[in-house]
C-alpha positions in Angstrom: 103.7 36.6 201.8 103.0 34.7 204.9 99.8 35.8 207.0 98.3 34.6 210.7 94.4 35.0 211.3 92.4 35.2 214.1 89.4 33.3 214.3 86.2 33.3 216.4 82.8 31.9 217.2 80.3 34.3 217.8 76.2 34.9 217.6 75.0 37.1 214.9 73.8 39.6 217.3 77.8 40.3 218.0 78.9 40.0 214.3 79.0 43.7 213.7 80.3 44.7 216.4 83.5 42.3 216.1 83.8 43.0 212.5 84.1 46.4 213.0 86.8 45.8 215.3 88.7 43.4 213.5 88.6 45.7 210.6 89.9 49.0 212.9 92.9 46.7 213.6 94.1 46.2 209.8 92.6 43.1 209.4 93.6 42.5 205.5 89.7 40.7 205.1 87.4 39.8 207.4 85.3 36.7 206.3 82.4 35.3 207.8 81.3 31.1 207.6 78.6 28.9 209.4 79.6 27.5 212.3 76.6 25.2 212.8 75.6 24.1 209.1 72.3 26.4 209.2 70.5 26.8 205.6 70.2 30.2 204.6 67.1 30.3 202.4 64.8 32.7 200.5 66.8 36.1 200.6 64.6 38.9 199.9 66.5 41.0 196.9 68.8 43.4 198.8 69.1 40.9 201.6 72.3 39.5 202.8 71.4 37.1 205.7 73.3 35.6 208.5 73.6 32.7 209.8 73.0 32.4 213.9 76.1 31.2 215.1 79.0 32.2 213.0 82.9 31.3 212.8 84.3 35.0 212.2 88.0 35.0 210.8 91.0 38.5 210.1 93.6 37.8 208.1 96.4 39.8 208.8 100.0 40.0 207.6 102.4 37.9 209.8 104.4 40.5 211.1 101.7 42.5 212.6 101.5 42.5 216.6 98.5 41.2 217.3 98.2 41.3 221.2 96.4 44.2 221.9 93.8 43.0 219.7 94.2 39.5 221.5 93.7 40.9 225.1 91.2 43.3 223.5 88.8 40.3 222.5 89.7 38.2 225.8 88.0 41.0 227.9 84.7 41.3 225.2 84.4 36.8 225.8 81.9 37.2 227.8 79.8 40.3 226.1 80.3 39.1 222.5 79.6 35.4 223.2 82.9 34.3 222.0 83.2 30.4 222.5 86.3 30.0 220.5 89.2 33.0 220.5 92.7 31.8 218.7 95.2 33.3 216.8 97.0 31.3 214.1 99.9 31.6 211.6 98.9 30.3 208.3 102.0 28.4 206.6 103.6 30.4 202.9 101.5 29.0 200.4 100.6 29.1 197.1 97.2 29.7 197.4 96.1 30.5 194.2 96.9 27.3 192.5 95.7 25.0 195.5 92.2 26.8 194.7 92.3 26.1 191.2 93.8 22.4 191.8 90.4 21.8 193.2 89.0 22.2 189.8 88.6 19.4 187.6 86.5 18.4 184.6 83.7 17.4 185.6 81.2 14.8 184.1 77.1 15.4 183.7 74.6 12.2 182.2 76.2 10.6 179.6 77.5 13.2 177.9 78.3 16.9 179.1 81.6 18.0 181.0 82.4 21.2 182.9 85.8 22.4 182.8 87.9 25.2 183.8 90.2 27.0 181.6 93.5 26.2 183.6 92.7 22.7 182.3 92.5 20.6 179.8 89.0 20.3 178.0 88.0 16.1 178.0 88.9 14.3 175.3 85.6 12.0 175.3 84.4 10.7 171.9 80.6 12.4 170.9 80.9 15.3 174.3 79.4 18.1 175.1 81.9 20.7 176.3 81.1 23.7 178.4 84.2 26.1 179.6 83.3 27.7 182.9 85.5 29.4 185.3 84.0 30.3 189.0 83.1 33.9 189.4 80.5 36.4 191.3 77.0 33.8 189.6 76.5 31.2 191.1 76.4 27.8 189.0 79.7 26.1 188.4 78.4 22.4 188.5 80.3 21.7 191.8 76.6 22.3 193.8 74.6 19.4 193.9 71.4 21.3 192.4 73.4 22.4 189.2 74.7 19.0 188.9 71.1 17.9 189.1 70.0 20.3 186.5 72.7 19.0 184.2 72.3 15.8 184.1 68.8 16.3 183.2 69.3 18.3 180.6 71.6 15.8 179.0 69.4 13.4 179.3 66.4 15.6 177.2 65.5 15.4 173.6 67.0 19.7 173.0 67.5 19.9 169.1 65.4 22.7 167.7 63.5 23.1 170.9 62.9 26.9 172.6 64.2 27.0 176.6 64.1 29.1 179.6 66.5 29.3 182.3 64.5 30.8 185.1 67.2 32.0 187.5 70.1 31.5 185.2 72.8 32.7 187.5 76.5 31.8 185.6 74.1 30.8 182.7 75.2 27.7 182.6 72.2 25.7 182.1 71.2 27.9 179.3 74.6 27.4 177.6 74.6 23.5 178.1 70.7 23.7 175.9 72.7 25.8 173.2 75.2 22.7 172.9 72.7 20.6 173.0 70.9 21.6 170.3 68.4 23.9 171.6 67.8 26.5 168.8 65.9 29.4 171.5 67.1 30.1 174.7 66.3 32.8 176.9 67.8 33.4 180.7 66.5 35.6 182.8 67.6 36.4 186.3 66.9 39.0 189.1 71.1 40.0 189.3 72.2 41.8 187.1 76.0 40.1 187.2 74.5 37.1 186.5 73.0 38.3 183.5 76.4 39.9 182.2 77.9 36.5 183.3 75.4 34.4 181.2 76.7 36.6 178.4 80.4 36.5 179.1 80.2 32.9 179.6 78.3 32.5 176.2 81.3 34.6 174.8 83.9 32.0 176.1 81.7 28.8 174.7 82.2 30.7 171.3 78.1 30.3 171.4 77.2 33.9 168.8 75.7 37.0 170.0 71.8 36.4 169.3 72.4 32.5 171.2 70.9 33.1 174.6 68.8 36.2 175.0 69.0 37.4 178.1 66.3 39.5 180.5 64.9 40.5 184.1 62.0 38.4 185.1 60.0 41.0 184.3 61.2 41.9 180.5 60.4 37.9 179.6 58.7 37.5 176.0 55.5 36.8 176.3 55.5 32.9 175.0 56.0 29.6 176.1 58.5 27.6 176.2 59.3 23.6 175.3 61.6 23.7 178.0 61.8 25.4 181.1 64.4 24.4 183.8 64.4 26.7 187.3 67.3 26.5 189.4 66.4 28.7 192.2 64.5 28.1 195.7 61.6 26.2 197.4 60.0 29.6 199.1 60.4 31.5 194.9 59.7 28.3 193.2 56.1 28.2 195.2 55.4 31.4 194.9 56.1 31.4 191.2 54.1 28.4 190.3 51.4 29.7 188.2 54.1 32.2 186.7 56.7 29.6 185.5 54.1 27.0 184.6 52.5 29.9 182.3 56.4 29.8 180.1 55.7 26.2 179.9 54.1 24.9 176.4 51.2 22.0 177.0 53.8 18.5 176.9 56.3 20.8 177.6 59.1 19.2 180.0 59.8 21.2 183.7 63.0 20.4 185.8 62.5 22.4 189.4 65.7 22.4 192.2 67.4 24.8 194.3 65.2 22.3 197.1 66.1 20.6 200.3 64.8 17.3 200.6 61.9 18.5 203.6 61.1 21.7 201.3 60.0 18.7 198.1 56.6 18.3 199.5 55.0 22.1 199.3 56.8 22.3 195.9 55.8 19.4 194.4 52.0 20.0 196.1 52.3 23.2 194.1 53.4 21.9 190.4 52.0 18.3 190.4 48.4 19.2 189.6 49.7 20.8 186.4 52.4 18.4 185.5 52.3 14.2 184.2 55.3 12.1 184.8 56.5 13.0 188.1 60.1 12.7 188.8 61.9 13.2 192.0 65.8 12.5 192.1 67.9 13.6 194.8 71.6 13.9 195.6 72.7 14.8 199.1 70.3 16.9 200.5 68.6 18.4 197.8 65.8 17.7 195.2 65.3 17.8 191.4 61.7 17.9 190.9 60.6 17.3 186.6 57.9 16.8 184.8 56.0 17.2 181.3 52.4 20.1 181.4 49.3 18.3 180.8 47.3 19.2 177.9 47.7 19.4 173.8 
C-alpha cells in the first residue's frame, strides 16, 4: 500500500489543535518528533511532555484528496505558527523489513552481544548472548546510556553476586547480570510494562521463573545489594540518592546514567561523598557515573 503525509512545523501551544484536525481528516496516524533537538527530561509519572517546537506528520493513504485539508492549513499559517506546510507521497516500500534491517548484533566490553531474533545470534568463542527484540520498555542497547550500562557490567566481577536494576525498563541489564553469573537479581521499575517486559524478556533468554524477581520501587526487599546499576535520570537519580545508596552493600560497586554530560556535576556532587573510585565515562552526550560504597 502506497501512502503520502503531510508534514508541519509547529509550537506546542498549536499541537493540539492541528492534531485534532489532521486526525478529523482520516489521517491513518498522526506522529509527533523534535524539530529542534530539545531534551525532554524528568517526566513526572503520568506525564507525557512536549517538546517546544515540533515537526507534526498524517499519514494518509495515497489515494485520498488531500486539498481541502491543504488549503485548510494554508489559511491557519499564520495562527498555528506553521513554518513548514508540505504534502508528500511516500514511495511503496517494504517498511517492515527496512526497520528491522537496522538491527544488528550488537557488541558490549569484551564479551556480551545484543541481538534480535530475525538474526542470527554471534558466533564469538566464550560470549555472552542476550536475545532482545524492541518493544513498548525502553533499553535495547542502541541508546548510548544502555550501551554504557553494558559495557560495565561486562566488565564486573557478577558470579554469585546479588543485583538491582533500579529502573529496569526492557530488563535488560538485569538479564545481562543473570548471564553473567549473578546468582540474585531483582528489577524494579515504576511501569508496569516494563515490568512484564523484564519477565517476557527473561522468558526468551530461557533464564527460569525465580531468575529476576521483579517489583515497584516501593515493594523492594528490604536488603542490600553487591551490585546496584540505575539506568534512569539526573533530576530521579538526585533525588534518590540516599534511597539507592541504602540497596548498596559497604564495597558494593554503583554504575549511575540516564545523564547528559552538564547534568554529571549535581549527580556526581550527590553520590561521591558515599562512593571511592570515581569513574566518569561518556559516550556522545551522556554520562556513566560508577563507583564502589565506602565502608566494611
Amino acid at each position: 500500500m502506497t501512502w503520502q503525509q503531510i508534514i508541519c512545523r509547529t509550537t506546542l501551544e498549536h499541537q493540539e489543535a492541528l492534531t485534532d484536525v489532521l486526525e478529523e481528516a482520516g489521517a491513518a496516524s498522526v506522529t509527533l518528533e523534535d524539530a529542534e533537538d530539545q531534551p525532554v527530561l524528568e517526566p513526572l509519572p503520568g506525564e507525557t511532555p512536549l517538546w517546544d517546537q515540533l515537526i507534526v506528520t498524517g499519514l494518509y493513504p495515497a489515494d485520498d484528496d488531500l486539498t481541502e485539508l491543504m488549503v485548510l492549513l494554508e489559511t491557519k499559517r499564520s495562527a498555528w505558527a506553521l513554518s513548514e506546510l508540505r504534502l508528500e507521497r511516500l514511495e511503496d516500500r517494504p517498511w517492515v523489513r527496512e526497520w528491522m534491517d537496522n538491527f544488528h548484533p550488537m557488541q558490549f566490553g569484551k564479551r556480551l552481544w545484543v541481538y534480535p531474533s530475525w538474526r542470527e545470534a554471534p558466533n564469538e568463542p566464550n560470549s555472552v548472548k542476550i536475545l532482545l527484540d524492541p518493544g513498548l520498555a525502553f533499553g535495547t542497547g542502541t541508546h548510548p546510556t544502555t550501551a554504557l550500562c553494558l559495557e560495565w557490567l561486562d566488565g564486573e566481577d557478577l558470579v554469585g553476586k546479588s543485583v538491582l536494576d533500579y529502573g529496569c525498563g526492557s530488563g535488560i541489564l538485569a538479564i545481562a547480570a543473570a548471564k553473567l553469573g549473578a546468582s540474585q537479581i531483582v528489577a524494579t521499575d515504576i511501569d508496569p510494562q516494563a515490568l512484564q517486559a523484564t519477565l517476557d524478556n527473561a522468558q526468551r533468554n530461557a533464564l527460569g521463573a525465580e531468575a529476576i524477581h521483579t517489583c515497584y520501587p516501593d515493594e523492594l526487599p528490604q536488603q542490600q545489594y553487591d551490585v546496584v546499576v540505575a539506568n534512569i535520570l539526573s533530576g530521579p537519580l538526585v533525588k534518590l540518592a540516599p534511597h539507592i545508596l541504602n540497596y548498596l552493600k559497604p564495597q558494593g560497586r554503583l554504575a549511575l546514567s540516564g545523564i547528559l554530560a552538564e547534568q554529571g556535576e549535581p549527580v556526581a556532587a550527590a553520590y561521591a561523598p558515599s562512593l571511592e573510585n570515581h569513574d566518569i565515562q561518556s559516550q556522545e552526550e551522556w554520562l556513566r557515573l560508577s563507583g564502589t560504597k565506602r565502608g566494611t
